[in-house]
C-alpha positions as CSV (number, residue, x, y, z in Angstrom):
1,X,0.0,0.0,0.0
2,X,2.9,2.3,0.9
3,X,3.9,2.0,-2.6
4,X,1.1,3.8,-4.4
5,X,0.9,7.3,-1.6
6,X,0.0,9.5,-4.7
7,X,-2.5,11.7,-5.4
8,X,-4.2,9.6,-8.5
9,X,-4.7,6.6,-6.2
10,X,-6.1,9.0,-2.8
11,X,-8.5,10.3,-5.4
12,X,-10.1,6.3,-5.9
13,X,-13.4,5.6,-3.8
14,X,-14.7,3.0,-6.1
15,X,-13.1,0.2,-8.1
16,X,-14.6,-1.0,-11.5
17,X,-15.5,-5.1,-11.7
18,X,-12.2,-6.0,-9.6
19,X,-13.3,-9.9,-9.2
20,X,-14.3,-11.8,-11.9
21,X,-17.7,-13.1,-9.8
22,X,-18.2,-9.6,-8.1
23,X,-20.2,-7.2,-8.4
24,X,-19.6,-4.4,-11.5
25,X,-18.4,-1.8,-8.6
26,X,-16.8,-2.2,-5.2
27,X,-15.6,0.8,-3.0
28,X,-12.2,0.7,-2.1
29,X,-12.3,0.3,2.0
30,X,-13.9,-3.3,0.8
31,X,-11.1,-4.3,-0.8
32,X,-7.1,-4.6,-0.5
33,X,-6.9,-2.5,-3.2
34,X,-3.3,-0.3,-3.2
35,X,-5.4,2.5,-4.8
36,X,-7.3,4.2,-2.0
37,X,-7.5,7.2,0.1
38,X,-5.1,5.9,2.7
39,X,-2.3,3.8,1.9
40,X,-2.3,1.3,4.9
41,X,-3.5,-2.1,5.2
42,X,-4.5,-4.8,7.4
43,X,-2.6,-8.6,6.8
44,X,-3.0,-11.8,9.2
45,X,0.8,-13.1,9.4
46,X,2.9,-15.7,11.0
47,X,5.9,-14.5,12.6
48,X,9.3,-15.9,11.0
49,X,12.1,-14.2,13.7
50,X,12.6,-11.3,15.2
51,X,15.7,-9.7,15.6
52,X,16.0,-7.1,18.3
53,X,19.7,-5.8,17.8
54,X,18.4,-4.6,14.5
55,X,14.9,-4.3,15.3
56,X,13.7,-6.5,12.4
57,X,10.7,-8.8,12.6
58,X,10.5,-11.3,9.5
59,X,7.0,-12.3,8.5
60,X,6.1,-15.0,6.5
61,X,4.1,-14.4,3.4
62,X,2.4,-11.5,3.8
63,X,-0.3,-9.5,1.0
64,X,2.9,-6.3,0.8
65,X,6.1,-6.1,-0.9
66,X,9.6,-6.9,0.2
67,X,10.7,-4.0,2.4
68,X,7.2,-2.1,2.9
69,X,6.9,-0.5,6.1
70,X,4.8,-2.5,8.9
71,X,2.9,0.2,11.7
72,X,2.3,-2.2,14.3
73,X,1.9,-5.8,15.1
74,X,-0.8,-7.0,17.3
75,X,-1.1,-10.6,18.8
76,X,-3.9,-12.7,17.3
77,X,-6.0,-12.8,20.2
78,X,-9.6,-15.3,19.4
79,X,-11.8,-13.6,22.2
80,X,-11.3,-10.4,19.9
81,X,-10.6,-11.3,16.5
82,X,-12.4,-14.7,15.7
83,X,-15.5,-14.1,14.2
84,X,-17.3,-17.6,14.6
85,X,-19.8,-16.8,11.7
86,X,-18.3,-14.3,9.3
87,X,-21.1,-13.3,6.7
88,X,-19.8,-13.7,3.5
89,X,-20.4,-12.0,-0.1
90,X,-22.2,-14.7,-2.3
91,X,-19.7,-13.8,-4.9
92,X,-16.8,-14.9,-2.9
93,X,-18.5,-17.2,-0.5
94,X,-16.3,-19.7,-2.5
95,X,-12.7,-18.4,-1.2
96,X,-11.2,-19.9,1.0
97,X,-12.6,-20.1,4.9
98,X,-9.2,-19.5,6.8
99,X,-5.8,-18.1,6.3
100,X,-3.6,-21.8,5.8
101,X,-6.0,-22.5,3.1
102,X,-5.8,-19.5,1.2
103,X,-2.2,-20.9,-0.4
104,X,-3.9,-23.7,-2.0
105,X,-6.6,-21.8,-3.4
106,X,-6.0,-20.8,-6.7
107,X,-6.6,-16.8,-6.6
108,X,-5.6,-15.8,-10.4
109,X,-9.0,-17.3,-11.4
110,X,-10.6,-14.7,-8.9
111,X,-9.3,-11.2,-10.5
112,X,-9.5,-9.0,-13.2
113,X,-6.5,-7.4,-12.9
């Protein structure tokens, strides 16, 4: 998200047909889109190391690229964060239903872009 601050992209409220079984318009803050009025986003990730002389924490795979700037790390905690029964577009009720799956799933056949 860091990667696309500009003015174009903090001008984009809506996104045009982004998934191929969506709907033809989505706004932006229901989406990962980079393009959006504020360039930060929210990623679920497993913690590879972390390295306190240089204060470095290594994430396994993680929705940002190499080097992007994290803001703060939270705990997963399931009294908070678990939602027991997310509801769930029917255009994307098909995606996967947790985060170990989602490598499995074939997610080019999902977007336009």
């Amino acid at each position: 998200m860091n990667g696309s601050d500009n003015q174009r992209d903090r001008n984009v409220l809506v996104e045009k047909k982004p998934y191929k079984n969506g709907p033809d318009e989505i706004g932006v803050f229901a989406l990962r889109s980079p393009e959006r009025p504020n360039p930060i986003a929210v990623s679920n990730v497993n913690i590879a190391y972390v390295d306190e002389e240089s204060g470095t924490v290594g994430l396994y795979y993680i929705d940002a690229f190499d080097g992007s700037q994290v803001l703060d790390l939270k705990p997963y905690t399931p009294s908070i964060d678990r939602i027991e029964n997310p509801m769930t577009p029917d255009w994307c009720s098909h995606w996967p239903k947790s985060y170990e799956e989602s490598g499995r799933f074939d997610w080019e056949a999902e977007f336009n872009f």
